[in-house]
C-alpha positions in Angstrom: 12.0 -23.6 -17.3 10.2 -21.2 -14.6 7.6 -22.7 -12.2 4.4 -21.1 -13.2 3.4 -18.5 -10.2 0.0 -16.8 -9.6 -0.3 -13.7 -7.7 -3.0 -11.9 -5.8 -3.8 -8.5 -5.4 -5.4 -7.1 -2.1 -6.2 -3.5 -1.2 -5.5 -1.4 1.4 -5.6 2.3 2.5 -2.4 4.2 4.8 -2.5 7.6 5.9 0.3 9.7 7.7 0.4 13.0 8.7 3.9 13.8 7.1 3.4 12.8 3.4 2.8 10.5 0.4 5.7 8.6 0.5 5.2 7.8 4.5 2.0 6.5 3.8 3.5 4.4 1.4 6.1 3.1 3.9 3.5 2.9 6.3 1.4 0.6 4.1 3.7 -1.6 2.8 5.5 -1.8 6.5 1.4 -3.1 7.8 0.7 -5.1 4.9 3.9 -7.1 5.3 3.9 -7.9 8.5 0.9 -10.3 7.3 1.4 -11.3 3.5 4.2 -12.9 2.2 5.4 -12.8 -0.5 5.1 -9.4 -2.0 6.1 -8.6 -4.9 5.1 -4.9 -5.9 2.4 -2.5 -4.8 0.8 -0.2 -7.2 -0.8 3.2 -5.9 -3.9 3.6 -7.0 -5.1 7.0 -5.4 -3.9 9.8 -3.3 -5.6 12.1 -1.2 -5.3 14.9 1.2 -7.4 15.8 4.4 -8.3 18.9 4.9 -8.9 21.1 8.3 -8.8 25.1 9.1 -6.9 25.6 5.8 -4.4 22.8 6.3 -3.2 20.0 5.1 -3.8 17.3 7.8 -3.3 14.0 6.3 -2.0 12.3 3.7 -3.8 9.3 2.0 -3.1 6.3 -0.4 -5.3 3.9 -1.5 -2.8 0.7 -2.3 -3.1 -2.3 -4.3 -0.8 -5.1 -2.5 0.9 -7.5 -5.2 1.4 -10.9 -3.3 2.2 -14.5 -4.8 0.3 -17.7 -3.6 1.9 -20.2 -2.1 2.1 -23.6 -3.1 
């Protein structure tokens, strides 16, 4: 029989100025240098900044999926 496990969930925001998917790796490279544990992330938003016409920066707003320790 499984141990029972409870996870938490934190949030967090990356942004890179190549893409998405970056800011993704970006993210979850940050967020695990201080949570162990992690077990999933789940992207909540994306956006795009916005100068002269361009496309400057990409933007993800994450939700970290971490379980407690006992």
């Amino acid at each position: 029989m499984a141990a029972n496990r409870v996870a938490r969930v934190t949030e967090i925001i990356a942004a890179s100025p190549k893409s998405f998917e970056d800011a993704i790796q970006s993210g979850f490279k940050r967020a695990s240098k201080t949570l162990r544990g992690i077990t999933g992330l789940r992207v909540i938003e994306q956006r795009v900044a916005v100068e002269n016409n361009k496309v400057t920066e990409y933007r993800v707003r994450m939700e970290v999926i971490f379980l407690l320790e006992s």
